[in-house]
N, C-alpha and C positions, 0 to 999 in steps of 0.2 A: 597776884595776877596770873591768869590762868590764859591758853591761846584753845577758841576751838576746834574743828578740826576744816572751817573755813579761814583761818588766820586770822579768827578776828581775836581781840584779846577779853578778855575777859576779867573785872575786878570786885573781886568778893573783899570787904571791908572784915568779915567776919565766919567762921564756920556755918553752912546755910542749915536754917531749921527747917526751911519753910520752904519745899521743891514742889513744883509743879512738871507733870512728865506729859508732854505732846507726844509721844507715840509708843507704842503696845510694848514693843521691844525692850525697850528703854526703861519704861516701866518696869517690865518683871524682873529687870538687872536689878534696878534701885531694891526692889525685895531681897533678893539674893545680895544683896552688899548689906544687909541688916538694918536700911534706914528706916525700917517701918515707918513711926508716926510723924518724922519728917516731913513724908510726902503728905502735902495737903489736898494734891487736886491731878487728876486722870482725865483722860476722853475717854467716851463711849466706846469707843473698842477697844481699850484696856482692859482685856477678858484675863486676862493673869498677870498675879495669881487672884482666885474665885474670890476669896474674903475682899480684897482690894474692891475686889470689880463692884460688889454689894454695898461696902463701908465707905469708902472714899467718895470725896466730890465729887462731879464730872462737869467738864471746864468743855462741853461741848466735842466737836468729833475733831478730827484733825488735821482736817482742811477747811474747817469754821469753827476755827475756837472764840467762844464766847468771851470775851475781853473784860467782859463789867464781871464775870463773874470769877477771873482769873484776878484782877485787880481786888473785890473783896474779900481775895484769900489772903493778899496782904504775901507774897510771895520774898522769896528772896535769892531765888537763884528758879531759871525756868529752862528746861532741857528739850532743846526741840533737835529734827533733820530737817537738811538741805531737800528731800525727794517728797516728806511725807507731810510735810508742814508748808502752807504760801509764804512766799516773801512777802506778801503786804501784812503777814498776822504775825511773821516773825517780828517786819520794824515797830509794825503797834505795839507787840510787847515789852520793846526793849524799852519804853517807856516807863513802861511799870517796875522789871526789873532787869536783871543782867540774865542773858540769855545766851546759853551754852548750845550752840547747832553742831550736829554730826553729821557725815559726810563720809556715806559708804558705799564700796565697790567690788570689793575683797576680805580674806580673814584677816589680813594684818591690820586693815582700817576698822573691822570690828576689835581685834583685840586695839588696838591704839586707844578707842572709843571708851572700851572698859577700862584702861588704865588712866586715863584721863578723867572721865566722871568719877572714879573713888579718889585721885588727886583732890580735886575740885570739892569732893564732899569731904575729905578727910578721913575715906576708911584705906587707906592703901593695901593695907595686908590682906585683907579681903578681898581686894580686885587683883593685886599679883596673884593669889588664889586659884579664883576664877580663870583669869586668863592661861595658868600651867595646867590646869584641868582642861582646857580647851585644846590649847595644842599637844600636850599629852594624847587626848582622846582623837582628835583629829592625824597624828601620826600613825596612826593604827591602818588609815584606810588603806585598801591594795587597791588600785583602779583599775578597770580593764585594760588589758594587752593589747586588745583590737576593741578603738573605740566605737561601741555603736549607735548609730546614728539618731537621734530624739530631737524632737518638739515637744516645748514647754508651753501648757496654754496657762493664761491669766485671766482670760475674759473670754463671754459670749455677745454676739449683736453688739457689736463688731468682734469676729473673734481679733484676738489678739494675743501674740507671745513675748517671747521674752529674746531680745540677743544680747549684742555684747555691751561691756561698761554697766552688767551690772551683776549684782550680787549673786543673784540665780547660775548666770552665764557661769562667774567663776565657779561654781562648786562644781552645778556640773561634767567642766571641761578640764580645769585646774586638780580638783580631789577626787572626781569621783572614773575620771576617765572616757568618756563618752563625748559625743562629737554634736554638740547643740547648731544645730542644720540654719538655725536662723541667725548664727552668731556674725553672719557677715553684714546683719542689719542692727540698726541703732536700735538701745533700749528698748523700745516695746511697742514693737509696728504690729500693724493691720494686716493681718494674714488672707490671702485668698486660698483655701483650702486646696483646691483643684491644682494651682501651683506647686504645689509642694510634693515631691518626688524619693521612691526610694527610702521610707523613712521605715526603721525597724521599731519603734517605740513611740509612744505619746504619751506625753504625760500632760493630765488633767490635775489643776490647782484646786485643792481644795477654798483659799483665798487669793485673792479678794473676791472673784467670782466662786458660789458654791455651788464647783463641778460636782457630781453624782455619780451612781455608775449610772445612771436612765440616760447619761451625755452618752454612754459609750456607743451607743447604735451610730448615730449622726455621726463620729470621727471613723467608725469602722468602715463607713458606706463610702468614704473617699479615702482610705488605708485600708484595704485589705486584709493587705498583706503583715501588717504591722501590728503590735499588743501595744491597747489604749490601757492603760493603768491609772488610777489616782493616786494623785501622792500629797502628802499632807504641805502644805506650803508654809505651816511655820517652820519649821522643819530649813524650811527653802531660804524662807525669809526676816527670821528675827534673829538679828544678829547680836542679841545680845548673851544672856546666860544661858539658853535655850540650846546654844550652841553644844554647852557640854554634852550635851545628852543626841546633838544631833547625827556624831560618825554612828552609834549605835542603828538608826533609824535607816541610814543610809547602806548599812551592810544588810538588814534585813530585805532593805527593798532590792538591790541587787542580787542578792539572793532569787528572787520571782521571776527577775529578768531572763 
């Protein structure tokens, strides 16, 4: 019996052979914990790792997961999140099999997430692993002394950023130093550009929207004053093994700043 990280609990009668993984992240942890041929079934934006993205199923995207075809893989443990997966396709699944959902906000609920799915699979030492390579690598970062002031975009038409209670926010503000200007608004409001004051940085998401540098005219014409940059948003946002690699990523960009 395993709890996930919505309390629910969770009862694997046996070591799971058969995973199915509802979102990107999640995914490329399951690689990095050595389950290979375990995993039977991916969504379409399961882009890593490349081999997976090519050779594996794909059980649909990850806010319409295909059910009849999740159910013909004959599953036996299926790993989804609370943000990136609907609750109507979560309860449909729980039909088929037992379903493990994560629920992140910060590193502690990513590394929690790691140590839990290798529980759950039966690789532990591989996920304690993983996880001392994270915060190991994440101890490293120096943050700014004078936080400077940044907007995260995530979308265009409607543009749209990022505040606080979520992942983004925390690295941000938490590790990286810097003072996310939209943090005093919920998760991921509707920006009116012209609003927005005083702002020393922009940062343009590489996903889910695929920001470019050709965006940088349009944010510089209402920021002046301020450097629009792209930043890569896995980076930003896959909390899973991704991580270890990502204070690296993080010191380079600060660096430009």
């Amino acid at each position: 019996m395993f709890k996930d990280q919505l309390g629910n609990t969770i009862r694997l009668e046996k070591e799971p052979m058969r995973i199915v993984s509802l979102v990107p992240s999640q995914t490329e942890l399951l690689y990095d914990l050595g389950l290979g041929d375990r995993v039977v079934g991916i969504t379409k934006f399961c882009i890593h790792p490349e081999e997976w993205f090519y050779s594996k199923n794909r059980i649909g995207g990850t806010k319409d997961v295909n059910l009849e075809k999740v159910t013909q893989l004959q599953p036996d443990l299926i790993i989804g999140n609370k943000e990136e997966n609907t609750k109507k396709d979560i309860e449909a699944l729980r039909k088929i099999a037992p379903v493990w959902v994560s629920d992140i906000y910060d590193l502690a609920d990513s590394l929690e997430m790691i140590q839990q799915i290798s529980e759950a699979c039966r690789v532990v030492q591989r996920g304690e692993e993983i996880v001392q390579q994270i915060q190991s690598n994440f101890n490293t970062l120096v943050p700014f002394e004078e936080a400077p002031k940044v907007a995260y975009f995530i979308w265009k038409d409607p543009y749209m950023g990022v505040g606080q209670n979520t992942f983004i926010h925390h690295v941000l503000n938490n590790h990286l130093g810097m003072n996310n200007i939209l943090g005093d608004q919920e998760r991921y409001p509707i920006v009116e550009l012209e609003n927005l004051k005083d702002l020393d940085y922009v940062f343009l998401s590489t996903e889910p929207y695929p920001f470019k540098e050709k965006h940088f005219a349009e944010f510089q014409a209402y920021f002046p004053k301020a450097k629009i940059m792209l930043v890569d948003g896995e980076y930003f946002t896959w909390y899973g093994s991704r991580l270890i690699n990502a204070p690296t990523y993080f010191r380079s960009l600060m660096k430009e700043m």
